[in-house]
C-alpha positions in Angstrom: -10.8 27.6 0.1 -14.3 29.5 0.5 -14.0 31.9 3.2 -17.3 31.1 4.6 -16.3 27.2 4.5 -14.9 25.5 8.1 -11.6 24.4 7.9 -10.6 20.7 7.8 -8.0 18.7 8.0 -7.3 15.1 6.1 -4.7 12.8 7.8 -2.8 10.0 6.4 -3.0 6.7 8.0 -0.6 4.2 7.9 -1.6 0.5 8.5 -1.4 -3.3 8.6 -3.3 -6.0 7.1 -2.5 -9.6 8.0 -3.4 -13.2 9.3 -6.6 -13.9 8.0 -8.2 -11.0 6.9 -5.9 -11.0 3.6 -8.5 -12.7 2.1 -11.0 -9.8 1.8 -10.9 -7.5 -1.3 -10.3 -4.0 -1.6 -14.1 -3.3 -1.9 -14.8 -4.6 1.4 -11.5 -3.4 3.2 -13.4 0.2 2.2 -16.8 -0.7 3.8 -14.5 -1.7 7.0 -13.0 1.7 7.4 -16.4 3.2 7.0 -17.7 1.3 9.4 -14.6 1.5 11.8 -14.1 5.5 11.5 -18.3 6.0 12.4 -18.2 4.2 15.5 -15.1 5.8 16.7 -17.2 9.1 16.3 -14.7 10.7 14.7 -16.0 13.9 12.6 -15.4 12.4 9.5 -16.7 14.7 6.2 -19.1 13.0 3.8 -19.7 13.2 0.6 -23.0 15.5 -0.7 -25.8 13.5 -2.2 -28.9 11.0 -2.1 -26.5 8.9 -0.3 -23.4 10.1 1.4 -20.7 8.0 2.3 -17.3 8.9 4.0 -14.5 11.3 2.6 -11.8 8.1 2.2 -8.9 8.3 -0.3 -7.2 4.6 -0.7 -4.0 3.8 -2.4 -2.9 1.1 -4.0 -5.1 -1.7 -4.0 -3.5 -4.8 -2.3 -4.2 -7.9 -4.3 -6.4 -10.5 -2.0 -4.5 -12.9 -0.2 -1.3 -10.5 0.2 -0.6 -9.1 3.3 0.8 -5.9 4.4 2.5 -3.8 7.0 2.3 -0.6 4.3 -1.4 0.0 3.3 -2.2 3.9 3.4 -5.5 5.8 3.5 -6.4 9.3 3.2 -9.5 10.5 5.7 -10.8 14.3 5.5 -12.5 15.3 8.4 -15.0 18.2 9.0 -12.8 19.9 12.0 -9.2 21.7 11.0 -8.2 20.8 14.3 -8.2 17.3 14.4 -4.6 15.5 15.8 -3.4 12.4 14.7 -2.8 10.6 18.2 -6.6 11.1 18.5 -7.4 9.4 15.8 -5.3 6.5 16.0 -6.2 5.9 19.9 -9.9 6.1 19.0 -9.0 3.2 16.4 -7.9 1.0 18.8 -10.7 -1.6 19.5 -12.6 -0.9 16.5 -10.9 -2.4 13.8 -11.1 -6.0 13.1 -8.4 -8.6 14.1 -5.5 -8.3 11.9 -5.9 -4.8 10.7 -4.0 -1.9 13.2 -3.2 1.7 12.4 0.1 2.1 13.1 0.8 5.8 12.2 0.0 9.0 10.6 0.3 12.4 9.2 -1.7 15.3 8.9 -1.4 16.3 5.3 -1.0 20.0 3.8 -3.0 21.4 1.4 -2.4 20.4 -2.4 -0.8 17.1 -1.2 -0.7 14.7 -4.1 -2.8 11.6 -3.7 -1.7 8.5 -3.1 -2.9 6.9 -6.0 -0.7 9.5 -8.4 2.3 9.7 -5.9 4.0 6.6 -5.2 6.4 4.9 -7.6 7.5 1.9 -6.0 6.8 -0.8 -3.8 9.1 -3.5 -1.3 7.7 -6.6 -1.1 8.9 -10.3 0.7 7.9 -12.9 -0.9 8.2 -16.1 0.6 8.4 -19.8 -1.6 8.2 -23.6 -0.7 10.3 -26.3 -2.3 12.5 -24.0 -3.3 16.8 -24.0 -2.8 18.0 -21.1 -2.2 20.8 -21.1 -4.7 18.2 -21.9 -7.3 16.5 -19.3 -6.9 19.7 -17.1 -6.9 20.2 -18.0 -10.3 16.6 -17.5 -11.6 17.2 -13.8 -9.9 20.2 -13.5 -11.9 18.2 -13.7 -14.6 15.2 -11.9 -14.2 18.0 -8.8 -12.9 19.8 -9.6 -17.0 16.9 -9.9 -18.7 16.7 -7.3 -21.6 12.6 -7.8 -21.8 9.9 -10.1 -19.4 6.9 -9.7 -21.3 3.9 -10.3 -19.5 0.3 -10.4 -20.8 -2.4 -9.0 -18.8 -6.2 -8.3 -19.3 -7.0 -5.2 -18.9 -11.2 -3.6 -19.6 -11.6 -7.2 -21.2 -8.4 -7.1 -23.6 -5.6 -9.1 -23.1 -2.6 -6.2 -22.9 1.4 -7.9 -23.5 3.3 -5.5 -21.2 7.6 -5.6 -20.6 7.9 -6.2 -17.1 11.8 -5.5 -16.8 11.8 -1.4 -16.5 9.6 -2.3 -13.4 11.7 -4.9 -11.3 14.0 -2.0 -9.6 15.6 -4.5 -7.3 15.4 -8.3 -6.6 17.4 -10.3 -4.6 17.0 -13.6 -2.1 16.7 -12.9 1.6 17.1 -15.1 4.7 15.6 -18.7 4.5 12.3 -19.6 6.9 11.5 -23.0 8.4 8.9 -22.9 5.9 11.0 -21.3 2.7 12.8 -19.0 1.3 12.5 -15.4 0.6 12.4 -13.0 -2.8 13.2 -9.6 -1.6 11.7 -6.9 -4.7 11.1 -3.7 -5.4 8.4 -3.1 -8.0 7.5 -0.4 -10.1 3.9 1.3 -10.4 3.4 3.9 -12.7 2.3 3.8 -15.4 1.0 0.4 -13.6 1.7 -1.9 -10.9 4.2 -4.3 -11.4 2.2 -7.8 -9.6 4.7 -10.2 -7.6 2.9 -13.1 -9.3 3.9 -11.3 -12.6 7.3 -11.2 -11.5 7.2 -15.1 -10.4 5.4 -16.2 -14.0 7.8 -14.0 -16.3 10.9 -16.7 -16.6 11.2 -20.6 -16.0 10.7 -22.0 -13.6 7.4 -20.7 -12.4 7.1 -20.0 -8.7 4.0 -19.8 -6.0 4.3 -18.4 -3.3 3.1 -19.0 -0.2 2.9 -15.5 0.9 3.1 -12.1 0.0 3.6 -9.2 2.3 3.9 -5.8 0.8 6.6 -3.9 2.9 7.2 -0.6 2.3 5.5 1.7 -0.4 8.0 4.5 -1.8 7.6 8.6 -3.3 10.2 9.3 -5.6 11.1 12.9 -5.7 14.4 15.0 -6.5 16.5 11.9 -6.1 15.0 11.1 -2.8 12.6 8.2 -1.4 10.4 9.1 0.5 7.9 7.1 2.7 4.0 8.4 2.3 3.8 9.6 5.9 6.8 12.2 5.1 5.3 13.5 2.0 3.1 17.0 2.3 3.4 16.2 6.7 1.6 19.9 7.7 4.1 22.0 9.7 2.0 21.4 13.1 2.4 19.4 16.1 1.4 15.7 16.4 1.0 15.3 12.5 3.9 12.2 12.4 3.1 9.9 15.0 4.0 6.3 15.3 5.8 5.5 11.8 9.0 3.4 11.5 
């Protein structure tokens, strides 16, 4: 750091998207935050520039129409002495319905971004006219398969991919009045694994009636670790609020 620079601090935020706001894309989920964080006040760094926008560092992107209680998002601010309660209470009220920070940490310096860091998603997915044993079986078989080749377009070429090395865990969960639920973990380096990969890559082909990403994992020395406990600063109030 330049010893004539201010100090600052970037904080992790952990959140939720759901209800009816699944529906807007990435992009605009970006333009939200900006607008959120500069009526809360907040002294939030900008980028240098004709036009300068707000220092924000997203994740993964979350496909529209999924929802999530696991979306993260880097902020840098232009004080070294901003604390995560602050942050979060000044959120409340400004966000739009169905979005809520839910927790935080402030980062260290060096911490590896989001983007590069995490290896794995939990997701629930939930299907109609579907038995349960059924769906058992096709699980069995995804969990056996020595290949699921999948073809995706990629930069306007369609790209054949092997899903299998990606599907770290699949298994059928508890039944709903309205369905039944795929429990999986999902690989995302050297790319996300989709769940409607995962539901095209055998017979029968499923749809789902939702997706709700649940937790998003850091793989490191054998351990796996949530996003919030990765490169936490040593000071007070940096963890606040995650489960």
């Amino acid at each position: 750091m330049n010893p004539n620079q201010a100090p600052r601090t970037r904080i992790r935020l952990l959140y939720s998207k759901t209800g009816r706001i699944r529906f807007t894309s990435h992009r605009d989920m970006a333009r939200i935050w900006e607008r959120s964080l500069r009526r809360t006040g907040l002294p939030v760094a900008q980028t240098e520039g004709f036009s300068p926008r707000a220092k924000l560092h997203f994740g993964l992107a979350l496909a529209t129409g999924y929802e999530s209680d696991a979306e993260y998002l880097d902020i840098d601010f232009k004080s070294g002495d901003v604390l995560v309660d602050e942050v979060l209470e000044a959120l409340v009220g400004v966000l739009p319905a169905g979005i809520a920070a839910t927790g935080g940490a402030v980062l260290a310096p060096g911490t590896m971004s989001l983007q590069q860091a995490v290896t794995c998603c939990d997701w629930d997915i939930e299907l109609l006219d579907v038995a349960a044993d059924d769906l058992a079986r096709w699980a069995d078989r995804v969990r056996g398969a020595a290949t699921l080749m999948v073809t995706r377009e990629r930069k306007g070429q369609q790209i054949t991919d092997d899903l299998a090395p990606q599907v770290r865990a699949l298994e059928v969960g508890e039944s709903t009045s309205r369905g039944v639920c795929l429990l999986a973990t999902l690989g995302t380096q050297p790319r996300a694994a989709r769940p409607s990969e995962l539901l095209t890559a055998l017979e029968p082909v499923y749809r789902p009636v939702l997706v709700r990403r649940t937790r998003q994992w850091i793989e490191q020395d054998g351990a796996r670790l949530e996003p919030l406990e990765v490169g936490a600063a040593p000071l007070p109030h940096t963890l606040v609020g995650a489960q």
